[in-house]
NUVEX-214299 format. One line per 4 residues: number of its first residue (from 1); their letters; for each residue x, y, z of C-alpha. Coordinates in nm, 4 decimals. Example, Ala and Ser with C-alpha at 12.3 -4.5 7.8 and 13.67 -1.06 7.14 Angstrom:
NUVEX-214299
1 = AS = 1.2300/-0.4500/0.7800  1.3670/-0.1060/0.7140
This chain:
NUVEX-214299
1 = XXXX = 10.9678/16.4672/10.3186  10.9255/16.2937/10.6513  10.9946/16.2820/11.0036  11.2870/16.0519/10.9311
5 = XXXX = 11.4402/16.3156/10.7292  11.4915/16.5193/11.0209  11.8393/16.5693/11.1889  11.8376/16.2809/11.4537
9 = XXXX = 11.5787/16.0558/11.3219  11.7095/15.8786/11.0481  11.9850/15.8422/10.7735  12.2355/16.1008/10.7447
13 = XXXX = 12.1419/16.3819/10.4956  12.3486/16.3874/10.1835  12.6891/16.5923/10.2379  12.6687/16.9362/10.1193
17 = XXXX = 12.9516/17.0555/9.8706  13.2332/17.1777/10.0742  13.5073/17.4174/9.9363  13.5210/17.5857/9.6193
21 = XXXX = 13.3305/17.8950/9.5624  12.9577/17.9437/9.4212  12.9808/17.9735/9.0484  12.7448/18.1509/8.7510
25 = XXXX = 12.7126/18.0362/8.4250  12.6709/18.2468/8.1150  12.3181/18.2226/8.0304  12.2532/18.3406/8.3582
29 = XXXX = 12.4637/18.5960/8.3862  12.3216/18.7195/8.0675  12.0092/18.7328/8.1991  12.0979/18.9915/8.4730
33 = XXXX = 12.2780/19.2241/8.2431  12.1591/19.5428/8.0733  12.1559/19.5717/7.7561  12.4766/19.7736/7.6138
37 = XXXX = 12.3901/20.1680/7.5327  12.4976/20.2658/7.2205  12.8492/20.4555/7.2186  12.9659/20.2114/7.5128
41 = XXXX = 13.2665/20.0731/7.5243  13.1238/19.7277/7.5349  13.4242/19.5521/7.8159  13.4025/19.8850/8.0266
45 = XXXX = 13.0529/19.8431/8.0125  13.0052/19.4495/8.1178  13.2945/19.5411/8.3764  13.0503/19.8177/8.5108
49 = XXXX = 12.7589/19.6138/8.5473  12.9231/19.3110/8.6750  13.0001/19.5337/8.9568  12.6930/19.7290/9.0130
53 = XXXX = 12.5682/19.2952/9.0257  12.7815/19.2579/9.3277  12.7138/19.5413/9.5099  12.3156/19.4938/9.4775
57 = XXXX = 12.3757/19.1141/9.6101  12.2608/18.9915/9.2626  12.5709/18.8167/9.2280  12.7011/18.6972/9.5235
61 = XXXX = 13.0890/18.7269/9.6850  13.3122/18.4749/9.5869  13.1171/18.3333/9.3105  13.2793/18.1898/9.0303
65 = XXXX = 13.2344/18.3668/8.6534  13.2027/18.1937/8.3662  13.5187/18.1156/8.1640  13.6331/18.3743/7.8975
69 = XXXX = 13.5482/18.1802/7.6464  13.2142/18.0980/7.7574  13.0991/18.4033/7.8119  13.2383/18.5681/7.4953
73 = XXXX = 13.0238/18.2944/7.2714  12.6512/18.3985/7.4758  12.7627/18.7607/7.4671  12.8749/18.7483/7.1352
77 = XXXX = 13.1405/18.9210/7.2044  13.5034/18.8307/7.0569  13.6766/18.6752/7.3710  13.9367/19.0037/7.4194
81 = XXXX = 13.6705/19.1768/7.5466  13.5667/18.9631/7.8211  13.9392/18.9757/7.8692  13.9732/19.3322/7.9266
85 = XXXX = 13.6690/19.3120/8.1427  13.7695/19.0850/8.3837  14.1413/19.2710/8.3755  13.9519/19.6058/8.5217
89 = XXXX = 13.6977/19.3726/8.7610  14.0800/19.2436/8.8712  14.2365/19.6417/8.8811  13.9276/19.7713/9.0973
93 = XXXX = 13.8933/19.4986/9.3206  13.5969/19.3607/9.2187  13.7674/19.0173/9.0595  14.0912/18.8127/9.2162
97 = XXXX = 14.1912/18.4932/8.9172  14.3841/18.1883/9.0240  14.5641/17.9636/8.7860  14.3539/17.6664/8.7483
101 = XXXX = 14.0567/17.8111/8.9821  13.9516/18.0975/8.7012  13.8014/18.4147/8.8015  13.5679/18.4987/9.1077
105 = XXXX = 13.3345/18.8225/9.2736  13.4954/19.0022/9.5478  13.5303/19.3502/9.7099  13.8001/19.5889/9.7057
109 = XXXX = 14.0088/19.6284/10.0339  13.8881/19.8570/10.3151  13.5058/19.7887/10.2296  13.2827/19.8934/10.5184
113 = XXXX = 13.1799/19.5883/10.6657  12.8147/19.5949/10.7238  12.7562/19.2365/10.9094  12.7657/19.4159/11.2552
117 = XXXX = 12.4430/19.5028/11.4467  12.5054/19.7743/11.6703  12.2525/19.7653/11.9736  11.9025/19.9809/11.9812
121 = XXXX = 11.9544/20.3311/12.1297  11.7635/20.3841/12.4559  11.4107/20.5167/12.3780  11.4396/20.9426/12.2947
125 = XXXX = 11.2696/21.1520/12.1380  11.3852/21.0874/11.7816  11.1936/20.9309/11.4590  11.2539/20.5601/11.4618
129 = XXXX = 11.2760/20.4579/11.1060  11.4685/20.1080/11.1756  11.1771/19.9117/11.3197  10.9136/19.7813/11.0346
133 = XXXX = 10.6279/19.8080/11.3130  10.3082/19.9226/11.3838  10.1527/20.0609/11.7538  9.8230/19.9576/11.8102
137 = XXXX = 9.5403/20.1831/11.8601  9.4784/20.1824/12.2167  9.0934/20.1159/12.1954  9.1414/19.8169/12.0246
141 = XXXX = 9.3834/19.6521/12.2793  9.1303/19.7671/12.5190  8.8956/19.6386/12.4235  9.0655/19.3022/12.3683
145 = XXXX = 9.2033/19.3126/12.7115  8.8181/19.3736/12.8358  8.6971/19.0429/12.6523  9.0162/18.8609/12.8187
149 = XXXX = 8.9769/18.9122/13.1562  8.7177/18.6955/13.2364  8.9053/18.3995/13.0406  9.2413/18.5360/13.2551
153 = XXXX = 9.0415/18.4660/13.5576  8.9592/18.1104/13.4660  9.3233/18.0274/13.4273  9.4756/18.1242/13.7459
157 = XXXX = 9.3883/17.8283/13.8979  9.6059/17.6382/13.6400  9.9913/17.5982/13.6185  9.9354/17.8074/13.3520
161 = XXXX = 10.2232/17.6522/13.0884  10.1387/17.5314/12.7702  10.4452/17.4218/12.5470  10.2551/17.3756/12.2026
165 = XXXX = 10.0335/17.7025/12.3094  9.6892/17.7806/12.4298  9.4467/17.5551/12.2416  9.2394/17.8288/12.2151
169 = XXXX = 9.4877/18.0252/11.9890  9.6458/17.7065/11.8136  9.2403/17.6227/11.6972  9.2102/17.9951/11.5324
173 = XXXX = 9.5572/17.9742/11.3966  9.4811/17.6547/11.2407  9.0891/17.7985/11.0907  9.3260/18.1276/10.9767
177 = XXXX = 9.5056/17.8970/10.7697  9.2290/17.6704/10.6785  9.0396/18.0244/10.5497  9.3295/18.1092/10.3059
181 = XXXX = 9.3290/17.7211/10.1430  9.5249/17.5020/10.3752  9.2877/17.2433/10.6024  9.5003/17.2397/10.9272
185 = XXXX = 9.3885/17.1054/11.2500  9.5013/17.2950/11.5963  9.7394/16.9914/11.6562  9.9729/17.0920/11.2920
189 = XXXX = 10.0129/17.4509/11.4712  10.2763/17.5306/11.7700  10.2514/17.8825/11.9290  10.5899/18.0738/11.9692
193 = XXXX = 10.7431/18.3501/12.1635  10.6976/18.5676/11.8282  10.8062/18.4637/11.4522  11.1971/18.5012/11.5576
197 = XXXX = 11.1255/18.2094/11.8339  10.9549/17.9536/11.5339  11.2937/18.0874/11.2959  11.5249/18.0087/11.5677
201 = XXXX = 11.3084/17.6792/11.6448  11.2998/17.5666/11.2877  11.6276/17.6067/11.2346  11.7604/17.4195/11.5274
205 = XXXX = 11.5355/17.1112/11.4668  11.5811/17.0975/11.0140  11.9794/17.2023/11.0428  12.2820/17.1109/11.1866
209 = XXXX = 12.6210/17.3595/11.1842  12.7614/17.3464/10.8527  12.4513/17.2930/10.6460  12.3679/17.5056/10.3655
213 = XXXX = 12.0777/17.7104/10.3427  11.9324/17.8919/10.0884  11.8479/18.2534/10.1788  11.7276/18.5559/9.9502
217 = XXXX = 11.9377/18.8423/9.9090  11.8412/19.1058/10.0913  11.6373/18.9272/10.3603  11.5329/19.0147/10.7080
221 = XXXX = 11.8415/19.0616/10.9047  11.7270/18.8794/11.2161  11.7039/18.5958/11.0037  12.0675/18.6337/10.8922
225 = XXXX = 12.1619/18.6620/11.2323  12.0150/18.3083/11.3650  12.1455/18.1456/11.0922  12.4985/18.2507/11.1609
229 = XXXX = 12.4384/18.2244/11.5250  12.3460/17.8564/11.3862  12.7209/17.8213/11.2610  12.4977/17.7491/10.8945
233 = XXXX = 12.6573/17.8378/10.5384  12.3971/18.0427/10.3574  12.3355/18.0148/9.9961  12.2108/18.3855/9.8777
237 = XXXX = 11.9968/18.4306/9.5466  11.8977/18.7800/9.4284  11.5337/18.8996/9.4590  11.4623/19.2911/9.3576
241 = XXXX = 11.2159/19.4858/9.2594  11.1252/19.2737/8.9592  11.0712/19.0010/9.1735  11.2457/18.6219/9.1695
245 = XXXX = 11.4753/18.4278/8.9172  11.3421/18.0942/9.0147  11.6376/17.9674/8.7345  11.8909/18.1326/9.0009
249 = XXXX = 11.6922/17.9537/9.2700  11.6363/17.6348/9.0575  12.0261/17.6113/9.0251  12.1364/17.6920/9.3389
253 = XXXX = 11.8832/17.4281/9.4854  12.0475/17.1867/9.2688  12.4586/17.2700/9.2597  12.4084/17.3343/9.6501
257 = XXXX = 12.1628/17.0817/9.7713  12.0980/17.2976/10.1119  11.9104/17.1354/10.4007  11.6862/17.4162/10.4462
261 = XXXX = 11.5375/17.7324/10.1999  11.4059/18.0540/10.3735  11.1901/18.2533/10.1885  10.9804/18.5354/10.2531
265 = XXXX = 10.7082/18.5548/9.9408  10.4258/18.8036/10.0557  10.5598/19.1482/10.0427  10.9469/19.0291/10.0680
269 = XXXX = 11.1162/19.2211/10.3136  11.2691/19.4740/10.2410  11.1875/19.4676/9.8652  10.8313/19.4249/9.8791
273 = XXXX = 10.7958/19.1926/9.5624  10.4794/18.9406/9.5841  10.5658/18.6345/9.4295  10.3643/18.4893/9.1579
277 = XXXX = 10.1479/18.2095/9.1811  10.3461/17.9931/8.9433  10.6507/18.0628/9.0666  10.5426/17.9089/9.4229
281 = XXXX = 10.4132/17.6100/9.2826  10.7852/17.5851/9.0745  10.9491/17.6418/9.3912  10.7659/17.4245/9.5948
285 = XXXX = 10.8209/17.1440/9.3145  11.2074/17.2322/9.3184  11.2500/17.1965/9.6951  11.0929/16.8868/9.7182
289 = XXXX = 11.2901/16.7191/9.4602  11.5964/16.8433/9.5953  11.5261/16.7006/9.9447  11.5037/17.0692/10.1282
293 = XXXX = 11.2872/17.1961/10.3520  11.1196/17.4665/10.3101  11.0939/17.7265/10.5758  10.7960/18.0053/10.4372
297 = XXXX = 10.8204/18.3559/10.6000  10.4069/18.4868/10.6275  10.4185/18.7548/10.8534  10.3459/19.0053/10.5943
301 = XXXX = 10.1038/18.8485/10.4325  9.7725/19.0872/10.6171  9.9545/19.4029/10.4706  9.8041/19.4165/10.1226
305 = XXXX = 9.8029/19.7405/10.0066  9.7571/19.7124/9.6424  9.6937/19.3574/9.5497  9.4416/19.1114/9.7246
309 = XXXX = 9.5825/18.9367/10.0112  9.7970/18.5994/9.9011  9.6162/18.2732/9.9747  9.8659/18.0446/10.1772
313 = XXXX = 10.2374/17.9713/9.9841  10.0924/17.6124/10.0916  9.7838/17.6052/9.8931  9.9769/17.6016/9.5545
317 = XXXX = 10.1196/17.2433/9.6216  9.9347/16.9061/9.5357  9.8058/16.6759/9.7732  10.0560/16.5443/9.9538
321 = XXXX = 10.3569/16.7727/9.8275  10.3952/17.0110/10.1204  10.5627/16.7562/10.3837  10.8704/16.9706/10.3644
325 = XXXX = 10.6931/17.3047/10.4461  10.6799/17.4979/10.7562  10.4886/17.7945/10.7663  10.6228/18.0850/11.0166
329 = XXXX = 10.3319/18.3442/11.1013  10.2559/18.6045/11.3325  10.0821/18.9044/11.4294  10.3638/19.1098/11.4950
333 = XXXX = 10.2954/19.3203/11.1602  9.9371/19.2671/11.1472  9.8366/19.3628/11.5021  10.1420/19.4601/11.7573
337 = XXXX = 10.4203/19.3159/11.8029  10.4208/19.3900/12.1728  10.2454/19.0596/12.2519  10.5008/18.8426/12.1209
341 = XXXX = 10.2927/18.5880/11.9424  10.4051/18.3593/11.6583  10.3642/18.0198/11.5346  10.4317/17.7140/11.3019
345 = XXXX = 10.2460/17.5697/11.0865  10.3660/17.2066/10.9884  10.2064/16.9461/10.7136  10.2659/16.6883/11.0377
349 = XXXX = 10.2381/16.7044/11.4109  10.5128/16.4852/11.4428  10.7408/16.7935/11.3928  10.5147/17.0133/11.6119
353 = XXXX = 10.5842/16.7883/11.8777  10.9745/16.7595/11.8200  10.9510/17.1396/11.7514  10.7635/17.1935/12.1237
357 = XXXX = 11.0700/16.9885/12.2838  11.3103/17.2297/12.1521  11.0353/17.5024/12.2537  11.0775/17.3706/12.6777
361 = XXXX = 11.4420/17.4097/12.6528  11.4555/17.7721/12.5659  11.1157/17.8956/12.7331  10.9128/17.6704/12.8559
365 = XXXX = 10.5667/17.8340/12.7419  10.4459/18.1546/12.6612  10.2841/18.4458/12.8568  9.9045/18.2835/12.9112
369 = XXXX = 9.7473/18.6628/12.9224  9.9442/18.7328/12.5655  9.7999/18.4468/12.4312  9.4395/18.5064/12.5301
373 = XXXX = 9.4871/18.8556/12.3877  9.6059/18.7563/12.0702  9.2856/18.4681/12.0314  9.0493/18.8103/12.0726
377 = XXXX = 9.2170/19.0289/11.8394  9.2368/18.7345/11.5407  8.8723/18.7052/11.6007  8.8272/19.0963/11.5241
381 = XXXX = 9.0610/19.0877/11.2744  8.8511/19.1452/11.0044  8.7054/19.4715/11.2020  9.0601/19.5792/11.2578
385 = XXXX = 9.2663/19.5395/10.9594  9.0296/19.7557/10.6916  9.1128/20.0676/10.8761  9.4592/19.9392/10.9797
389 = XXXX = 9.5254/19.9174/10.6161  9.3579/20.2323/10.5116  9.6225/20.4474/10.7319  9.9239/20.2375/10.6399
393 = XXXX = 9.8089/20.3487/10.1975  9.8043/20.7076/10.3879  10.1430/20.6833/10.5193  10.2901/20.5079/10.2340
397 = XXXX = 10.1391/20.7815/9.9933  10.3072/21.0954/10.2542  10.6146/20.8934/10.2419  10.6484/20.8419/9.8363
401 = XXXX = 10.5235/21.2306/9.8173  10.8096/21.3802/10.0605  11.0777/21.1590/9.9133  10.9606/21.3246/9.5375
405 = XXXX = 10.9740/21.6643/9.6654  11.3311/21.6288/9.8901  11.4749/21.3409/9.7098  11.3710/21.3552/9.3597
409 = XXXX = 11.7207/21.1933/9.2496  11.6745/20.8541/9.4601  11.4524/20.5700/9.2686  11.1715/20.4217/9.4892
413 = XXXX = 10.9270/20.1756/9.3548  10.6015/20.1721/9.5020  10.5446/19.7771/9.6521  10.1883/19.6829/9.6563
417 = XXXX = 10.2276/19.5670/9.9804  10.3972/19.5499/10.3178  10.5650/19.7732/10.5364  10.8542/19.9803/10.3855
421 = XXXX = 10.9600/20.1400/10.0785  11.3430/19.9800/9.9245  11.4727/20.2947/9.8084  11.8103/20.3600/9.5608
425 = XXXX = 12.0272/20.6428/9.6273  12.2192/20.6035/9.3076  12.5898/20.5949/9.5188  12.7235/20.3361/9.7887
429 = XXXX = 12.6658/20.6286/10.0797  12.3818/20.4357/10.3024  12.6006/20.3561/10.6157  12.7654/20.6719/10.5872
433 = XXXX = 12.3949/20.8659/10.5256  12.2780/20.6590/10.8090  12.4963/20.7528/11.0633  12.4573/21.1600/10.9665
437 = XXXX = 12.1604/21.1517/11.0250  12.1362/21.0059/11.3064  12.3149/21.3070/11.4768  11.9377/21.4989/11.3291
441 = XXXX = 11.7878/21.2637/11.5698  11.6628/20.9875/11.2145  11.7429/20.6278/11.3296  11.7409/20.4329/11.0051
445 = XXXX = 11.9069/20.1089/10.8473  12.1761/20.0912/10.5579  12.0629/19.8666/10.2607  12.3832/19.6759/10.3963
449 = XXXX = 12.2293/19.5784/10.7126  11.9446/19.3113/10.4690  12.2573/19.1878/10.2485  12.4082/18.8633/10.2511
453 = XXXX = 12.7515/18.9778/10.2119  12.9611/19.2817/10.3559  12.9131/19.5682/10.1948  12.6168/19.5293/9.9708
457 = XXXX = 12.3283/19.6576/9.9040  12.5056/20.0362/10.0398  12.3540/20.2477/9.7485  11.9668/20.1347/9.9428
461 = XXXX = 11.8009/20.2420/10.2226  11.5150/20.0560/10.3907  11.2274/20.3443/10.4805  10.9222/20.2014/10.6405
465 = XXXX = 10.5896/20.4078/10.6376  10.5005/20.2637/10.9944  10.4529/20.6289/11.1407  10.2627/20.9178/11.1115
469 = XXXX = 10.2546/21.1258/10.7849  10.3716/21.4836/10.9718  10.6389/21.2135/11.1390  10.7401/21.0897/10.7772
473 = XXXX = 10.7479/21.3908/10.6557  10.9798/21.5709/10.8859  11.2114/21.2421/10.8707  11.2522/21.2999/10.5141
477 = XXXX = 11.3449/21.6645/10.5555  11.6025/21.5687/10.7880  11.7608/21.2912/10.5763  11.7811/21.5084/10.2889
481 = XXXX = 11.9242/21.8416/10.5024  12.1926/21.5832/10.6221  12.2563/21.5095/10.2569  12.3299/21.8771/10.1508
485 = XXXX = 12.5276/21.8935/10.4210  12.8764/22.0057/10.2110  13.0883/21.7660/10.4331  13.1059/21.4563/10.1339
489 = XXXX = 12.9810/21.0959/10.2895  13.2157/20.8689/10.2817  13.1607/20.5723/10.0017  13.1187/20.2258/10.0876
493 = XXXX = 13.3592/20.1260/9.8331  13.6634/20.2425/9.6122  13.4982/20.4065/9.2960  13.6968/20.2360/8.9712
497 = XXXX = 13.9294/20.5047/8.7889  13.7358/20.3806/8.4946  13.3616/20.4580/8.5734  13.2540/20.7797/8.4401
């Protein structure tokens, strides 16, 4: 892809499919099913999990199943029973069937909605479980702050704004990302106001309102937010525990065509799934032949807990087959995310220079003294990660233990990297569990705040090991007094007459 290809600077992109809902097809529905337990009633049973597939996100709203027919033959099932199915998906609210249109995912009425964002509390003395964040020790931004001073000095005389970013920090930016396998030269990078700024950046400069974009389900809410802020149509595709279905993906990319694909594959957030190496190069192969761009979310990628830290999503491509990547880093996770720093990382510095125009109009530059902090602590980074790490296994490993000992009926898988753990509940309660406890003084997100659509993803909660083990601890006691509580939590959802 080139700079032509950009919104503005050449032909029109081709026109995105407008109308009509998102549709499955058999095989791949197949493919997310479980298999049928023996004594099942097999159309109560594919109704069951054809809902518990909408409420995880795996199968988005309004997305078209596959004809009766159809799906009896790759089932093989005799076609009545798909029948039935769908007729209790329809009953329970989970299914609505138009003449002509055939049969598509919904919700039953009076669904939470979970889109809203209420604002951050003021500052208290409560446990802060919504933010995946670290503090930074204060020696090290000490000493960081002694090493910039003299380097502060030298640029008061100056205007002091810099709308690609200090050279300084674009030059170890661009040897960070020639160290994990991508040459890049200083001029490729463009410092931002932290990874949200590049986000909001990218996607003013690669969309327009109305474009698709493909997005995994559950992302990073902030992401969510800018694109709908955007007025863009997102295209969700299910990523879990077990990692992607690049088919899923594959498909999307080609029934949807979007303009843009966000994708966070180090230590996805909130799952914590690490894609594999061969799925990257698939994707990257995908994207390219379906004309989108490809907008790759690194600001995990430092946290590797269990698994050596990923080489850059870019490296997989062949010469000359990244043009439609940009790379969105920070050190936010890393280091602190009290410095604000982020950047881009682009195969062409043709788009860091249309993405620094865009830059002027919001902010002009960034903070000089953040900048020359943030050039000291990548050069110690090495220093100050190992032990970084080290604390964040210890925290994850209290966190794990006190959810086993108060919690022993939730399902947590352990991700081998990142910042938080992507925990089932095994009921639709999160928002409702959420707000109880907040009244114990535990601020924490729903599993419905990362989902695509309204009222997802409510049987999760996201619980990141950011704090201190006694902290973690004590949060966990609290959650699960507030769940013995004998007052019931209300359920996300209507509970079909016909699940046991």
């Amino acid at each position: 892809m080139t700079i032509t290809d950009l919104p503005g600077t050449g032909p029109a992109s081709a026109p995105s499919p407008s109308g009509g809902h998102r549709f499955i097809g058999a095989h791949q529905l197949l493919a997310l099913l479980p298999a049928l337990p023996s004594g099942t009633s097999a159309y109560r049973h594919l109704a069951q999990s054809v809902r518990t597939l909408v409420l995880e996100g795996r199968v988005a709203l309004h997305t078209r199943l596959p004809a009766e027919r159809e799906l009896a033959l790759v089932l093989r099932v005799s076609r009545p029973t798909v029948t039935a199915a769908y007729d209790l998906l329809r009953e329970s609210g989970y299914a609505r069937s138009r003449v002509g249109s055939g049969t598509w995912t919904t919700l039953p009425d009076g669904v939470r909605p979970a889109g809203a964002r209420k604002p951050p509390p003021l500052e208290d003395e409560g446990i802060d479980l919504a933010a995946a964040a670290l503090g930074l020790p204060e020696e090290v931004l000490t000493g960081a702050l002694q090493r910039s001073m003299p380097l502060i000095a030298e640029r008061a005389h100056t205007p002091g704004y810099h709308p690609y970013g200090l050279p300084e920090l674009r030059e170890a930016v661009a040897e960070r990302c020639t160290r994990r396998g991508v040459p890049t030269r200083a001029e490729q990078v463009l410092i931002t106001s932290g990874a949200q700024q590049g986000l909001s950046l990218a996607l003013a400069l690669l969309a327009s309102p109305g474009d698709r974009v493909l997005v995994e389900n559950p992302t990073y809410p902030n992401a969510l937010d800018a694109m709908r802020q955007a007025r863009l149509r997102i295209a969700p595709v299910p990523v879990s525990e077990e990692g992607w279905d690049v088919e899923i993906m594959r498909s999307t990319l080609k029934q949807v065509v979007p303009r843009l694909a966000y994708l966070i594959p180090d230590f996805q957030n909130p799952v914590g799934a690490l894609m594999p190496e061969e799925q990257r190069r698939e994707l990257l192969r995908a994207t390219r032949h379906s004309g989108t761009w490809l907008l790759v979310d690194e600001t995990l990628t430092d946290i590797a807990l269990d698994a050596a830290t990923p080489p850059a999503f870019v490296s997989h491509a062949p010469p000359g087959g990244a043009s439609h990547v940009l790379t969105m880093g920070s050190i936010s996770k890393s280091h602190w995310g009290g410095l604000r720093i982020g950047w881009l990382r682009a195969a062409s510095s043709r788009v860091v220079s249309r993405l620094a125009e865009l830059r002027v109009s919001m902010d002009m530059a960034g903070s000089v003294v953040d900048q020359l902090v943030a050039v000291s602590l990548l050069e110690e980074t090495e220093r100050i990660l190992p032990p970084r790490l080290e604390r964040i296994r210890a925290q994850r490993e209290a966190l794990t233990g006190a959810l086993a000992q108060h919690l022993p009926g939730w399902t947590v898988h352990t991700p081998p990297g990142g910042l938080s753990l992507w925990a089932d509940l095994g009921e639709p309660i999160a928002s409702s569990l959420a707000e109880r406890v907040a009244g114990r003084g535990v601020r924490i997100e729903s599993g419905a705040r990362f989902g695509v659509d309204p009222g997802t993803h409510e049987h999760r909660l996201r619980i990141p090991y950011t704090l201190p083990p006694p902290v973690l601890r004590e949060a966990v006691r609290r959650i699960a007094a507030a769940l013995s509580d004998p007052a019931p939590l209300a359920s996300a959802v209507t509970r079909p007459h016909w699940v046991a």
